[in-house]
Each structure stands twice: as C-alpha cells, then as structure tokens.
Short mmCIF file of the C-alpha atoms (twelve columns), coordinates in Angstrom:
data_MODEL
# 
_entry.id   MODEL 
# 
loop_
_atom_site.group_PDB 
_atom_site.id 
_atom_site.type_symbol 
_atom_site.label_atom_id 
_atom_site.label_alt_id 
_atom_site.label_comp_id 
_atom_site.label_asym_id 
_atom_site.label_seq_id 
_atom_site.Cartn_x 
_atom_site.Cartn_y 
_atom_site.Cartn_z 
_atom_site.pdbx_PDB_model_num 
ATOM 1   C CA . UNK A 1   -10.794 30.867  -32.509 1 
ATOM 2   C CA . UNK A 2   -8.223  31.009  -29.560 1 
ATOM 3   C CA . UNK A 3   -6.864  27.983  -28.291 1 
ATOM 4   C CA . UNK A 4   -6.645  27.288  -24.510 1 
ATOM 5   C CA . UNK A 5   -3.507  28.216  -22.934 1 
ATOM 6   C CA . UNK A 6   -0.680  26.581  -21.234 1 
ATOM 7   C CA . UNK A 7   -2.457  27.426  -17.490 1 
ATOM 8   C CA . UNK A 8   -5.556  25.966  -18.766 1 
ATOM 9   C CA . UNK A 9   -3.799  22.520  -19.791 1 
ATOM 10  C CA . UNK A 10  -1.833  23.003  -16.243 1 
ATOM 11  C CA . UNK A 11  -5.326  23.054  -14.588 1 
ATOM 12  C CA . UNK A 12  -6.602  20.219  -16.470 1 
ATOM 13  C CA . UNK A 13  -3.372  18.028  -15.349 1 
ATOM 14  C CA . UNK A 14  -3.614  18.800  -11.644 1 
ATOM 15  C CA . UNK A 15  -7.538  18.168  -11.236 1 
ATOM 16  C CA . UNK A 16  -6.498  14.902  -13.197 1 
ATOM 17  C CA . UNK A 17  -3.801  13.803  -11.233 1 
ATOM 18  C CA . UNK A 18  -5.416  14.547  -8.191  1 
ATOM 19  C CA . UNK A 19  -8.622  13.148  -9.170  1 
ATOM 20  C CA . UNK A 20  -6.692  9.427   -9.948  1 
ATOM 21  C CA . UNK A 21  -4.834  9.796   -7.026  1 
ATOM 22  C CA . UNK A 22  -7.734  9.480   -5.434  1 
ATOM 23  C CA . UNK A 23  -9.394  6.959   -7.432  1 
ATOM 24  C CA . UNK A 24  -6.484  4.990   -6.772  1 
ATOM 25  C CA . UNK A 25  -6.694  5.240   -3.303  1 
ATOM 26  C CA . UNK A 26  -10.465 4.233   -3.655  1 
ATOM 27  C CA . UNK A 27  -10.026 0.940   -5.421  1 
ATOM 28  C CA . UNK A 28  -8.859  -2.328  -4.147  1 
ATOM 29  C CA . UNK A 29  -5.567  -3.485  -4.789  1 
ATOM 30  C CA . UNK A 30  -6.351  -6.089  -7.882  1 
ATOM 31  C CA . UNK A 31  -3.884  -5.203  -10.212 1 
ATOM 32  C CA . UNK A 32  -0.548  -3.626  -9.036  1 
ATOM 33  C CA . UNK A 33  2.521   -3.320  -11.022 1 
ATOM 34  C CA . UNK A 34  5.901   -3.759  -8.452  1 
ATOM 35  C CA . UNK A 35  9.561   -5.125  -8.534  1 
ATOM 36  C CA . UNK A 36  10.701  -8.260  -9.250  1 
ATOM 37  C CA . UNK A 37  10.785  -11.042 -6.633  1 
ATOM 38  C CA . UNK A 38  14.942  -11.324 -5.058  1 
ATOM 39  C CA . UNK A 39  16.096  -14.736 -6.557  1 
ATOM 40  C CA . UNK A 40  18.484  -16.679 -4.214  1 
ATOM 41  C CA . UNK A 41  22.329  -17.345 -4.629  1 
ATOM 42  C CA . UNK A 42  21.251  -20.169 -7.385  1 
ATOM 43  C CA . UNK A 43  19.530  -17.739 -9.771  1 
ATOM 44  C CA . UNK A 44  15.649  -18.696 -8.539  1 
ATOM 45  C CA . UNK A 45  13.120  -17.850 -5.771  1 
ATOM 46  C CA . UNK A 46  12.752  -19.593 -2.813  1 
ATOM 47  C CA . UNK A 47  9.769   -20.526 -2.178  1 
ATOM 48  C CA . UNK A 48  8.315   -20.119 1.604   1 
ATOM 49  C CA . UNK A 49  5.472   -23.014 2.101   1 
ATOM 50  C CA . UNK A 50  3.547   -24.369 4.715   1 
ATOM 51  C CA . UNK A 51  1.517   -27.324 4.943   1 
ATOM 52  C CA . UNK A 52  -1.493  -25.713 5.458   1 
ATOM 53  C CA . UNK A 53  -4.751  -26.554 3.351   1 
ATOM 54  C CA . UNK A 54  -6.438  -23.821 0.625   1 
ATOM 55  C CA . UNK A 55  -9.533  -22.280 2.166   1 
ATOM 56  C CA . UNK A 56  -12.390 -20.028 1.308   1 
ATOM 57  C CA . UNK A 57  -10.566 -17.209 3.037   1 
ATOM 58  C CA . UNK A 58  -7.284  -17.846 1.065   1 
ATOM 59  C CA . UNK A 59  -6.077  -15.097 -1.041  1 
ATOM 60  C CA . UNK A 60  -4.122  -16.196 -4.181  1 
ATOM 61  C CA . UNK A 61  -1.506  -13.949 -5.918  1 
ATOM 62  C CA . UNK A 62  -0.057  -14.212 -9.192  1 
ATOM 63  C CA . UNK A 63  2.491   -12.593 -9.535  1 
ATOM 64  C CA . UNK A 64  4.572   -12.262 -13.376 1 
ATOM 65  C CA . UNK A 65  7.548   -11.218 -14.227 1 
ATOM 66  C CA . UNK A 66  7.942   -9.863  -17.437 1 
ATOM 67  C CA . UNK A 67  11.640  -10.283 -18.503 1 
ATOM 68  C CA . UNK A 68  11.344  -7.605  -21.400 1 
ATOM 69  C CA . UNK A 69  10.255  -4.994  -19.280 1 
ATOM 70  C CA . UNK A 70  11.925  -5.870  -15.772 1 
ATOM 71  C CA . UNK A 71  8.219   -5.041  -14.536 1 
ATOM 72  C CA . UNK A 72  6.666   -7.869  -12.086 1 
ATOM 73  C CA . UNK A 73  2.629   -7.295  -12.624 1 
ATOM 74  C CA . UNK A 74  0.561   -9.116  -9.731  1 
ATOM 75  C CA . UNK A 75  -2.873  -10.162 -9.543  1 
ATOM 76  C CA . UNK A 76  -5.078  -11.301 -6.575  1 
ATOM 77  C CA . UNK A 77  -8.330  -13.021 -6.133  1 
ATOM 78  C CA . UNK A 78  -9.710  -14.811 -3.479  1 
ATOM 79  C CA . UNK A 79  -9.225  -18.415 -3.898  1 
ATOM 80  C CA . UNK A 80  -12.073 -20.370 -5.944  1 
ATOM 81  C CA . UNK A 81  -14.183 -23.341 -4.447  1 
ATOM 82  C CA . UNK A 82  -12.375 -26.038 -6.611  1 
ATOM 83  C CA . UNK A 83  -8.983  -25.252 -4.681  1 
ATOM 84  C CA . UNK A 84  -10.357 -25.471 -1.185  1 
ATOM 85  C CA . UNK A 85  -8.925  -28.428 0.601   1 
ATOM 86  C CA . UNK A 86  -6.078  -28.572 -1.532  1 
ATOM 87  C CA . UNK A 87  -2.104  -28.414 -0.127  1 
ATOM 88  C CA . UNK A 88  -0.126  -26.589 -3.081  1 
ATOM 89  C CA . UNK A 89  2.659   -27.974 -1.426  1 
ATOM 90  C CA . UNK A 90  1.884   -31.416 -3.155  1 
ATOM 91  C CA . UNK A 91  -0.201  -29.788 -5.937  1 
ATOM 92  C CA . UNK A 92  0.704   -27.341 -6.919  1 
ATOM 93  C CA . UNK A 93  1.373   -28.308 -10.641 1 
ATOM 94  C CA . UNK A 94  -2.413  -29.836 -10.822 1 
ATOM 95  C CA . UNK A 95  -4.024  -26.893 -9.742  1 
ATOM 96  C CA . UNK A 96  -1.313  -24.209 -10.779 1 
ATOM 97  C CA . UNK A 97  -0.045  -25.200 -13.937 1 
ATOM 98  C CA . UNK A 98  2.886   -23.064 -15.410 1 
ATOM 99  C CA . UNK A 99  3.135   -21.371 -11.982 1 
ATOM 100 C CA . UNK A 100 6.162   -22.090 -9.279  1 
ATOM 101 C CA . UNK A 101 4.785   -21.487 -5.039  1 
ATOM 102 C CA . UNK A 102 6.561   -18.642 -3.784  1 
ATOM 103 C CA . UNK A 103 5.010   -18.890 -0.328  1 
ATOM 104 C CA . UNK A 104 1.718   -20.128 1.318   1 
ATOM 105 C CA . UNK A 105 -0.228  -19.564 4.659   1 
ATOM 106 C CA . UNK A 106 -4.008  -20.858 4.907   1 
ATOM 107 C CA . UNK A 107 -4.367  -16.754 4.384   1 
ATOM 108 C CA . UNK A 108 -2.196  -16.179 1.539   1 
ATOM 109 C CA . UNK A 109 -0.542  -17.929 -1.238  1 
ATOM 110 C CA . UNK A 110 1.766   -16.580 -3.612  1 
ATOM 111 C CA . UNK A 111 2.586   -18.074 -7.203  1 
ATOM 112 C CA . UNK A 112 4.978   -17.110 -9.780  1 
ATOM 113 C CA . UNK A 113 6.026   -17.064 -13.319 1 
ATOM 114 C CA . UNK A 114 8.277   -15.682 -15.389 1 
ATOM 115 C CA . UNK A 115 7.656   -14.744 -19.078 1 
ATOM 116 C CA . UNK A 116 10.041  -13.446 -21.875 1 
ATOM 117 C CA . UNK A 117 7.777   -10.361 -23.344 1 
ATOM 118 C CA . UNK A 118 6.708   -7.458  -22.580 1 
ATOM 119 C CA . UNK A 119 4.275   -6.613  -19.331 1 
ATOM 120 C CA . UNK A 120 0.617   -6.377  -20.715 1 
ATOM 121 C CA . UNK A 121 0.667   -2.582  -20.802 1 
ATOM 122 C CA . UNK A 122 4.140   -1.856  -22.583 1 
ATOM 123 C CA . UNK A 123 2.764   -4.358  -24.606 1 
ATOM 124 C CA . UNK A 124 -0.152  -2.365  -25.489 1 
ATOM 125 C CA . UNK A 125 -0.074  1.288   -25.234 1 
ATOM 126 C CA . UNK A 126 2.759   3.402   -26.985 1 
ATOM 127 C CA . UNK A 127 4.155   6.716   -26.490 1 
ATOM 128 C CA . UNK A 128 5.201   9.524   -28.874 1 
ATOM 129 C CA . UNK A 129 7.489   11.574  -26.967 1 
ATOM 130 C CA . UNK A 130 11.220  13.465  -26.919 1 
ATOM 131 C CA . UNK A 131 14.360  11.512  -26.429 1 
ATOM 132 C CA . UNK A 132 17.526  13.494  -26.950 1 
ATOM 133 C CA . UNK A 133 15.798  16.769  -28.507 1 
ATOM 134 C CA . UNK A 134 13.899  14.324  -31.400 1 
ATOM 135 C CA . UNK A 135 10.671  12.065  -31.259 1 
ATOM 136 C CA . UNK A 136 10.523  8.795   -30.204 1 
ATOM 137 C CA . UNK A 137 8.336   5.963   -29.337 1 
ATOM 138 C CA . UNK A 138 8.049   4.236   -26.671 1 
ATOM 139 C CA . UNK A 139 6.614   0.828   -25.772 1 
ATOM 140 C CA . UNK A 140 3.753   1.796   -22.177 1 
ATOM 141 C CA . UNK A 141 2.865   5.240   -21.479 1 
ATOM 142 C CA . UNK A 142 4.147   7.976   -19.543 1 
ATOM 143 C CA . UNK A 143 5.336   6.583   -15.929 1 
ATOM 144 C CA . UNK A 144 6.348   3.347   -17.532 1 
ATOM 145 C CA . UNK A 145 7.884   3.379   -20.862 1 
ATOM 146 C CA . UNK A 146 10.627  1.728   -22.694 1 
ATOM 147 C CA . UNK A 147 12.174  2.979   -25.539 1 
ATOM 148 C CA . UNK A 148 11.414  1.733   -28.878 1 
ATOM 149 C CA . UNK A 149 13.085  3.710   -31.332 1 
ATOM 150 C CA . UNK A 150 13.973  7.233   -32.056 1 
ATOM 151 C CA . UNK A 151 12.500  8.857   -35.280 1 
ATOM 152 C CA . UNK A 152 14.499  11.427  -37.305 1 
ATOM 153 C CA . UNK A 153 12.161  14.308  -36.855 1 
ATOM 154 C CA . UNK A 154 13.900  16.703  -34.432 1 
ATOM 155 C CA . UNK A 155 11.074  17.881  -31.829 1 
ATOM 156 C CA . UNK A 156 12.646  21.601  -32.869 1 
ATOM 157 C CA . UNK A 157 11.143  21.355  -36.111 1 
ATOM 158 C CA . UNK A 158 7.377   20.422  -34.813 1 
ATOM 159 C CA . UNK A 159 5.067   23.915  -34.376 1 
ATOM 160 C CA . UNK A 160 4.672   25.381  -31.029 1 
ATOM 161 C CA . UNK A 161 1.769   23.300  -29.686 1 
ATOM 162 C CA . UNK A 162 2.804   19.642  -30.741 1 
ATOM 163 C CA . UNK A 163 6.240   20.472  -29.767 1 
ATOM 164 C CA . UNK A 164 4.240   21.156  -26.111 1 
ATOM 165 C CA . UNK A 165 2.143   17.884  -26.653 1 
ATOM 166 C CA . UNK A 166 5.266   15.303  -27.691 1 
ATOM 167 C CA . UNK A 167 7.223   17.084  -24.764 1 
ATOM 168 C CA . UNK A 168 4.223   15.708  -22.490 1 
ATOM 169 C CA . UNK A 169 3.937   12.453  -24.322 1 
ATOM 170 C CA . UNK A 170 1.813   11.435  -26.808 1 
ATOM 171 C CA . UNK A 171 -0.390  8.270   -25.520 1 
ATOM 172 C CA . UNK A 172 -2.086  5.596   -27.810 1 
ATOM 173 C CA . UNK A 173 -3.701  2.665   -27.677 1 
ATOM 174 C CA . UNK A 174 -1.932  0.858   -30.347 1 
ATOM 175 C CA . UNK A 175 1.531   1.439   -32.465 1 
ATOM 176 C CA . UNK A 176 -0.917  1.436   -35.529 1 
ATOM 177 C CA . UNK A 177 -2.441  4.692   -34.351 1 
ATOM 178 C CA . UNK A 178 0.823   5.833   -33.264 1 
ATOM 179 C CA . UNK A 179 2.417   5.512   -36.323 1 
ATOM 180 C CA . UNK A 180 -0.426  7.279   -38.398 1 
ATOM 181 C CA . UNK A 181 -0.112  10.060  -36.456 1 
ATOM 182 C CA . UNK A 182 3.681   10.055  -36.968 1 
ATOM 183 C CA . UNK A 183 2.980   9.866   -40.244 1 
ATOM 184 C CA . UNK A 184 0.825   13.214  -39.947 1 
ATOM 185 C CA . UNK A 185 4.399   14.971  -38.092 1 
ATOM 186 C CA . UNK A 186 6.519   14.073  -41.565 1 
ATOM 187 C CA . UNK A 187 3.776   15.845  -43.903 1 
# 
C-alpha cells in the first residue's frame, strides 16, 4: 500500500489552518494567551482603580503570569452575583484572594498574579521535534514551545517519513507518551 504524499499532508495543513483560523475568529475571547503586564520603575504593576462598585455588567479578567514560560494566560468571565456591590478597591483580598487589582471601571476589572511554573499548556502538552539537526523535546506544542532537552538521536538517522514528521513536530498530550514513542526512535 502507498502512503499519501507530501502534497496530500500540504493539503491537509492548509484546510486545517484555515479551518482554526476561522474557528478562532468564531469563538469568544475566553482564554487568550498574551505578554506580560509592564511592571513600573519598582519592579511591580501599577494598578489603575476607581472607586466604582462591581456590577452585573462587570467583566472580570484574570490575568497570570507564568514566570517559567514568560507567557501571561488571561481569563474572563462576567462578574458573579456574590461580587455585585462590592469596591475591590477596599476588597479586594476578601473577594480576590491571591490576586493583586491591576485596574477597575464598573465595566471592567483586571486582576493579577504571578506564578513560578510553567503556563497550563507548556505544562501539559510536549513536543518531539529538531533542534540543531537532532530530536528534542519540548515543553507546549508547536507555536509555543520551550525547550526541554535535546536527545542524542540525530534527526539524519530517522527514515524518510519520521524525519518529515519530527521536522513538523511531534505533539502529545503527556511526556509519558512522548517518551514511549522516543523510546520506539532508539529501537
């Protein structure tokens, strides 16, 4: 039996980039990964806060920083019933524990913490792929990855179509299945 060819996988990647690009597009803006808030001259963020009170209309953003990837991942929801009425000027650290008030409007009100580890997807997926002509794995997935460690299997010495595949990168859902199919590159 023939395997597909290289224009056939080509296809396959266009229709699927275009078809998330437009899936993206589609979907609300819940979960968004961008850069890291600018701290001040002292090191932190300055926070931007009215004295306005939390209202059913509020949208809340939490927004991470994750110091092991440099990634900030934010998350938004509109603001739950126990938080009406509230002023996170004054109370903030009742309702908001662990989180610091970047800025607040009665339409919009910004939190923020920062966490030494990885964001939640470097933290999950992993990525067999090249780095300097051998394979490697990375912590995320293709896009946004982070170097692990490089193996000592030189992508030279893989055949012709997982040469083509670790070139693209190799995703997984775990280092555990990762690293059983590495194992299945040393054999």
């Amino acid at each position: 039996m023939r395997l597909p060819g290289w224009r056939f996988w080509l296809a396959i990647f266009v229709v699927s980039v275009v078809l998330g690009m437009g899936l993206y597009q589609a979907l609300p803006p819940v979960h968004r990964l961008s850069p890291a808030p600018s701290p001040n001259q002292a090191g932190s963020v300055t926070p931007s806060v009215s004295s306005a009170e939390i209202g059913p209309n509020t949208l809340i953003v939490w927004r991470t920083y994750y110091t092991q990837s440099d990634d900030t991942h934010e998350d938004s929801a509109v603001a739950p019933p126990e938080t009406w009425g509230h002023r996170p000027d004054r109370e903030a650290a009742k309702l908001f524990p662990g989180w610091e008030v970047l800025s607040f409007t009665s339409d919009r009100l910004v939190l923020f913490r920062k966490m030494d580890s990885l964001c939640p997807i470097m933290a999950t997926y992993r990525t067999l792929a090249a780095e300097g002509g051998y394979v490697a794995l990375f912590y995320g997935e293709p896009g946004h990855m982070r170097l692990e460690r490089v193996t000592n299997i030189p992508v030279a010495s893989l055949d012709t179509n997982e040469q083509e595949r670790v070139l693209g990168g190799i995703v997984f859902m775990s280092e555990e299945e990762a690293l059983r199919y590495l194992e299945g590159l040393t054999e």
